[in-house]
C-alpha positions in Angstrom: 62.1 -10.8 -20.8 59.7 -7.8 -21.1 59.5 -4.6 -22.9 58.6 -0.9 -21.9 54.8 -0.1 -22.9 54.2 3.2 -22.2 52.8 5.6 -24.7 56.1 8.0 -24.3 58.5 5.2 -24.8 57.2 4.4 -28.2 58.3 6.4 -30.7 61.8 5.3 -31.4 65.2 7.5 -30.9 62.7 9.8 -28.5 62.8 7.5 -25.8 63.5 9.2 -22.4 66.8 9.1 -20.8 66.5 6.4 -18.6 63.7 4.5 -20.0 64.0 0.5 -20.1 65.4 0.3 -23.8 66.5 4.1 -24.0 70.2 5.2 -24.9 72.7 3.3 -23.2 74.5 4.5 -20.6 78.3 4.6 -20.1 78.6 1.7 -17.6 75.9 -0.2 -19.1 77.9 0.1 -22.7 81.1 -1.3 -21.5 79.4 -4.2 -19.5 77.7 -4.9 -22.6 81.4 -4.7 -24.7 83.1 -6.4 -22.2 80.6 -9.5 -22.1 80.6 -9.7 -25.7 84.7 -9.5 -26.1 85.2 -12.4 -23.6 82.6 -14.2 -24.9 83.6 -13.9 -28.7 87.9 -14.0 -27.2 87.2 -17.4 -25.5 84.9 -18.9 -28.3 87.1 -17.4 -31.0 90.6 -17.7 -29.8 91.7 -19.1 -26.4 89.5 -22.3 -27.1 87.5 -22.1 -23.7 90.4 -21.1 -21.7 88.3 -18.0 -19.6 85.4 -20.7 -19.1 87.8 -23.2 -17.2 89.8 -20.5 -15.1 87.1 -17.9 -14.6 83.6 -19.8 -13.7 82.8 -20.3 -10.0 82.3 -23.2 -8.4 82.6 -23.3 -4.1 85.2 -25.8 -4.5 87.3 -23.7 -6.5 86.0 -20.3 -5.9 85.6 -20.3 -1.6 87.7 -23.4 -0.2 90.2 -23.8 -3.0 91.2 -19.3 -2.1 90.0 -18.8 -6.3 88.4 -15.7 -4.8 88.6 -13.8 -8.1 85.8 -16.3 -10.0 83.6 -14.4 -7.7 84.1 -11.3 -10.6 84.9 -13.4 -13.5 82.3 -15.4 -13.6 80.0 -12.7 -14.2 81.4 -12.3 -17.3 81.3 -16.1 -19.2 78.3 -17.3 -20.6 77.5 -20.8 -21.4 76.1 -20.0 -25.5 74.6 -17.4 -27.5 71.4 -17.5 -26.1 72.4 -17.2 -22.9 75.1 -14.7 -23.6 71.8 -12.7 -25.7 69.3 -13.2 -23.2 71.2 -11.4 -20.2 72.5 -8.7 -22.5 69.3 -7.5 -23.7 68.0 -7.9 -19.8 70.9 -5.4 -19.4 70.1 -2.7 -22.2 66.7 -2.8 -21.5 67.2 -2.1 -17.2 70.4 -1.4 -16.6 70.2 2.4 -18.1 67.5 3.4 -15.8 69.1 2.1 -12.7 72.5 3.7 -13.8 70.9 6.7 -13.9 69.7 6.7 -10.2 72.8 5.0 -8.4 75.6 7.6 -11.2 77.6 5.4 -12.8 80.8 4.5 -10.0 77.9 3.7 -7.8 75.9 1.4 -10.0 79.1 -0.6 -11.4 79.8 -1.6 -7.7 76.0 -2.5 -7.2 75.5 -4.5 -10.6 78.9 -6.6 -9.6 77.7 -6.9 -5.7 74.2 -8.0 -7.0 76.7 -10.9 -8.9 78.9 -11.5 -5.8 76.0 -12.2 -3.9 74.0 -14.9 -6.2 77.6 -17.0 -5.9 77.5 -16.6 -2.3 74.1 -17.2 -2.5 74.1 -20.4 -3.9 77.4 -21.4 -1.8 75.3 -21.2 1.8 72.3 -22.9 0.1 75.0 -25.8 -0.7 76.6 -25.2 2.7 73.2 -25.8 4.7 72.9 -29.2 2.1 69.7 -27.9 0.3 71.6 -29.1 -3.0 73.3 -32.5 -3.4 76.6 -32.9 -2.4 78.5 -32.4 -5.7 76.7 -29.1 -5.6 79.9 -27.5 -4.7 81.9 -29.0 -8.0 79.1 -27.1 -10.0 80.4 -24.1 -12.1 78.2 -21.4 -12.4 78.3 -18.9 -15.4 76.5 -16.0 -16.8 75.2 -12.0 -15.9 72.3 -13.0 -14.9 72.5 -12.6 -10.9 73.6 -8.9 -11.6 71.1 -8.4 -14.1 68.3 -9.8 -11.5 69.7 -7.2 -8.8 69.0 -4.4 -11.6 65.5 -5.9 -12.2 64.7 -5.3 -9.0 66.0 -1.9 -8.8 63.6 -0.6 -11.3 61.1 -2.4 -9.6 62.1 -0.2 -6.7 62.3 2.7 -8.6 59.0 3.1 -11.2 57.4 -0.3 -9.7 53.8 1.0 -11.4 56.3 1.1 -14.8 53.9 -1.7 -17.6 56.1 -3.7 -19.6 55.2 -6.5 -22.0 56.4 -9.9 -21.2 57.3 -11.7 -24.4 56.9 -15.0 -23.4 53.8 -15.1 -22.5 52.7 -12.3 -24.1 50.7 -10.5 -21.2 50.9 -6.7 -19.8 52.5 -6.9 -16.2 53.9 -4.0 -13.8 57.7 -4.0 -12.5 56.5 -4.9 -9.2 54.4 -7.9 -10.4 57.2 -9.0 -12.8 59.8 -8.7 -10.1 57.2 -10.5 -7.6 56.8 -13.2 -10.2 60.8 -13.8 -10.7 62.0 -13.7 -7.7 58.3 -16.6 -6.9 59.5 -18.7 -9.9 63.6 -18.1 -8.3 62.2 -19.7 -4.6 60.1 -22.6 -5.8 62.8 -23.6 -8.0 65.1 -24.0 -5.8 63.1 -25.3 -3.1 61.7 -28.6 -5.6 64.2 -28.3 -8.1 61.8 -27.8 -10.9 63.3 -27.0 -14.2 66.7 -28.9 -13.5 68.2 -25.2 -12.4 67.8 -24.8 -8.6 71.4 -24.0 -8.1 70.8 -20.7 -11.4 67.9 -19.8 -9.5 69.7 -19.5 -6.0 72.1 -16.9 -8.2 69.3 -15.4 -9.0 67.6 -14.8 -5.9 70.7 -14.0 -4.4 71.7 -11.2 -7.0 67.7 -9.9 -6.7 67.6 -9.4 -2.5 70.8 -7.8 -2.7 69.6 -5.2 -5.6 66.6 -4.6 -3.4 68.4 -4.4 -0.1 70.7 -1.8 -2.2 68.1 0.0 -3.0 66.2 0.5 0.3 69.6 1.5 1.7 70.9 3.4 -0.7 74.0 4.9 2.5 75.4 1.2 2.3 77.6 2.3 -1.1 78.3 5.8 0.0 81.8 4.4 -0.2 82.2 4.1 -3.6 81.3 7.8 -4.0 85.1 8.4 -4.2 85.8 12.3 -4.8 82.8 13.2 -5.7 80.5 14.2 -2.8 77.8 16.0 -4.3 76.4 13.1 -6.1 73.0 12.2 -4.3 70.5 9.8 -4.6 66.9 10.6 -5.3 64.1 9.0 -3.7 62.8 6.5 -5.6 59.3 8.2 -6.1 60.9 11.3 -6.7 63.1 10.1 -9.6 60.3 8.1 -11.1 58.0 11.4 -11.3 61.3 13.0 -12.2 61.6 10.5 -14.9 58.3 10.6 -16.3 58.1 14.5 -16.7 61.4 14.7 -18.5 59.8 12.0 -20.9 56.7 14.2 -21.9 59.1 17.3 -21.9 61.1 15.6 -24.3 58.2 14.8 -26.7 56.4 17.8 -27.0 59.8 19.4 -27.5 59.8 16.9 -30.4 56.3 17.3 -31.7 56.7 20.8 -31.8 59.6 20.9 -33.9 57.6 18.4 -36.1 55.2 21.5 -36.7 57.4 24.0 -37.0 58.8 21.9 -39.9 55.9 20.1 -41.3 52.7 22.2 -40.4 50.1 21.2 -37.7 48.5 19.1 -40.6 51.6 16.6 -40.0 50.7 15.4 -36.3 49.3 12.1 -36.3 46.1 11.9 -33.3 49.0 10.3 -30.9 50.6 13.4 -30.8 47.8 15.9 -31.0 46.4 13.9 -27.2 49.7 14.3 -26.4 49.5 18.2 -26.8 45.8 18.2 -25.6 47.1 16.5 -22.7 50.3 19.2 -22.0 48.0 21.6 -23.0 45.4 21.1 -20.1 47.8 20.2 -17.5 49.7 23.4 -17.2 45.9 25.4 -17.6 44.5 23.5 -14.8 44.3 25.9 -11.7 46.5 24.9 -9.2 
């Protein structure tokens, strides 16, 4: 897991719309709710009942026609941590990539990303790569979505630095998405860390997110009536994204003078200004 590290992301409820840990978005909200509710529901009250119907399996989900644990699964996690760990991957990414899909197209993307690290792991099974009672395994858990979205920031602001918490080093999007989706392959390939057929989800959900986001025309479907929505180039959103964040902060600072006096600024903010400040003098 990682965390934004830019200077403009810092100071708390004046985060940018749409940076990783910002406010949450609509779609991003309810995937959260709605992972919690069945999670809580079927710990709570139906006594595992969602976790038996709604996992995936290929026995169950492709060759026994349970087509619909293709969706559900998404939705069950195996514990706390795990139901914790994907949900904070969400708040922190999902927002941003919400914001460049709009929200119909990013629903359909984030549960395609999920589709695809089942199938994913069904034709690794298929061509034998996992032991035969591979396809009697029942996979759980947000995460293949959640690793499409990954990628889609990486796509998006890939020069973004975060801070990985574990271990605790500075990394960019791209590098963090590189390293994944490295750690994803050589897991399942030697089976290291006793989760190869996870890490197929995983790398399935990823490739999809990226393919997504190169070809942005393939969900023009799920436009519905609204054709003027339209996706921004990636670089373009991402300097789109970054000038709206300094916008936002000196909007901020300067409301901190007019109520506090200059005196108030801390030197943070006062670069900040300096910065702003010679920027918009610079000849063009």
């Amino acid at each position: 897991m990682a965390t934004a590290d830019r200077d403009y992301w810092r100071n708390d409820g004046n985060r940018a719309p749409g940076s990783p840990g910002g406010r949450l978005t609509p779609v991003v909200r309810w995937l959260i709710g709605l992972n919690v509710a069945v999670f809580l529901a079927d710990l709570l009250v139906l006594d595992h009942l969602l976790a038996r119907h709604g996992s995936f399996s290929v026995r169950d989900g492709l060759l026994g026609g349970r087509i619909w644990e293709l969706l559900t699964f998404q939705f069950i996690h195996a514990g706390l941590g795990h139901l914790a760990f994907n949900m904070v991957g969400l708040w922190i990414f999902g927002p941003v990539v919400e914001r460049w899909w709009g929200s119909r197209r990013f629903a359909v993307f984030y549960l395609a990303c999920g589709v695809a690290g089942a199938l994913c792991f069904s034709v690794l099974c298929a061509v034998g790569l996992f032991s035969g009672s591979g396809i009697d395994t029942h996979d759980v858990g947000a995460s293949a979505g959640i690793y499409g979205v990954l990628l889609g920031v990486a796509v998006i602001a890939p020069e973004t630095r975060v801070m990985l918490i574990f271990p605790p080093i500075e990394t960019s999007m791209r590098q963090l998405a590189m390293l994944v989706m490295g750690i994803a392959v050589i897991a399942v390939l030697t089976g290291l860390g006793g989760n190869a057929g996870g890490e197929a989800g995983h790398l399935g959900g990823a490739l999809l997110g990226w393919m997504l986001m190169r070809h942005p025309h393939w969900l023009n479907w799920a436009i519905g009536r609204d054709p003027e929505v339209e996706i921004i180039p990636p670089k373009v959103f991402s300097r789109r994204r970054s000038d709206a964040a300094v916008r936002e902060e000196v909007d901020r600072i300067l409301d901190k003078i007019s109520e506090h006096g200059m005196h108030s600024l801390t030197r943070a903010e006062k670069r900040t200004l300096e910065r702003v400040s010679q920027t918009r003098n610079s000849p063009p």
